[in-house]
N, C-alpha and C positions, 0 to 999 in steps of 0.2 A: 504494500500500500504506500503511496506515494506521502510525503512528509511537508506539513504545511510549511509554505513558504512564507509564512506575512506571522506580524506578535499578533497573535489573540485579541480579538476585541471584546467589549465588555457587553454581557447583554443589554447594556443603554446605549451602546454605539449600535449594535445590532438589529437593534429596537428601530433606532433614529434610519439606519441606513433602508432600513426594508419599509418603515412609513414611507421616506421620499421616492422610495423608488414606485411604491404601492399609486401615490399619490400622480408622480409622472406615468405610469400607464393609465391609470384614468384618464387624465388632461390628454393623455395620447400623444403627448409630448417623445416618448418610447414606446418602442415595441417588448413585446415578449422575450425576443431573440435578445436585446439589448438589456433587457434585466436580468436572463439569466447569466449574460459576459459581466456583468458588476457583479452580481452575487458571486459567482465564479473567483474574478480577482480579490472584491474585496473581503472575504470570507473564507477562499481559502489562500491565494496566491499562487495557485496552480495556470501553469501555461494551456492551451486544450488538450496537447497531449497527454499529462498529467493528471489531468481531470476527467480525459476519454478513462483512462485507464481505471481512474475511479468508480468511472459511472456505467465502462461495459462498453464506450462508444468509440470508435476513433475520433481523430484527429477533427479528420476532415469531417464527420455528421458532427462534431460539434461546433468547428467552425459553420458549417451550412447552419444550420439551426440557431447559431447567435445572429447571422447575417440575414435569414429570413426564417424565422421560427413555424410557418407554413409550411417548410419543406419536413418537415419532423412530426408524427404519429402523436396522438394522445398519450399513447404508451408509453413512449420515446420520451417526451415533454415531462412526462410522470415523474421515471423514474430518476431524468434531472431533477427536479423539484423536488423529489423524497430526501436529496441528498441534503438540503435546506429547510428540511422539515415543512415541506409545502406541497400542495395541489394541485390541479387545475381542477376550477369550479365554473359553475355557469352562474350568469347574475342577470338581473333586467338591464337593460342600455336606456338611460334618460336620455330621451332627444326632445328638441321643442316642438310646439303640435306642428311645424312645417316639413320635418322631415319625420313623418311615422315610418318603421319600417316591415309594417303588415299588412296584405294588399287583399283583395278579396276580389273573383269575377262579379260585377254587375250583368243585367240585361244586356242583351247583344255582345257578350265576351269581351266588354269593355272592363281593363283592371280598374280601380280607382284605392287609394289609400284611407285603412281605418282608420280613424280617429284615437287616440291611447285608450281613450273608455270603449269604445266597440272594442280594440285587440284585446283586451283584458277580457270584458264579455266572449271573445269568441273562444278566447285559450281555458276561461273556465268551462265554459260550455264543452269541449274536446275533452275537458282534464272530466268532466262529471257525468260525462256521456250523455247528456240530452241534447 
């Protein structure tokens, strides 16, 4: 097993480091790919090689996966983030009522956009079976 390279931080730096970074993928200011190459360096100090090595992956699936985290499995994404005591979860997307992202066919196979209170109604409605 590969031998950290960086001094330990404290669980308040750890704390601090993974709020911001929590914080910049919301704002979408970062991707995925890019939070896992910070947690990566700052947490452990491993190069990707050192870190494949860790986590099962080469080199190169972990550089692809910090450079666009779409090219890498849920599985894949996983069992990075187990190595950080983390997950991939699913959440709502707040967007403003101009951009809904749930569409529904109207009359004449015209799509048109729910409204957040319709897509909410329609996902309950699927989730409760009526």
């Amino acid at each position: 097993m590969p031998k950290l390279k960086r001094t330990p931080l404290t669980p308040n730096e750890r704390s601090l480091i993974r709020e911001q970074t929590f914080a910049e993928l919301e704002a979408g200011k970062i991707h995925l790919g890019q939070a896992l190459r910070r947690f990566r360096l700052k947490f452990t100090g491993l190069n990707q090689k050192q870190f494949g090595r860790l986590t099962g992956f080469s080199a190169t699936t972990i550089s692809a996966i910090e450079r666009d985290p779409e090219s890498g499995t849920v599985r894949t994404l996983n069992k990075i983030l187990r190595k950080f005591g983390m997950q991939l979860t699913m959440g709502m997307i707040n967007r403003s009522s101009e951009t809904q992202p749930v569409s529904a066919s109207t009359a004449g196979n015209k799509e048109r956009f729910l409204s957040p209170k319709e897509a909410k109604e329609a996902i309950d409605r699927a989730v409760s079976g009526t």
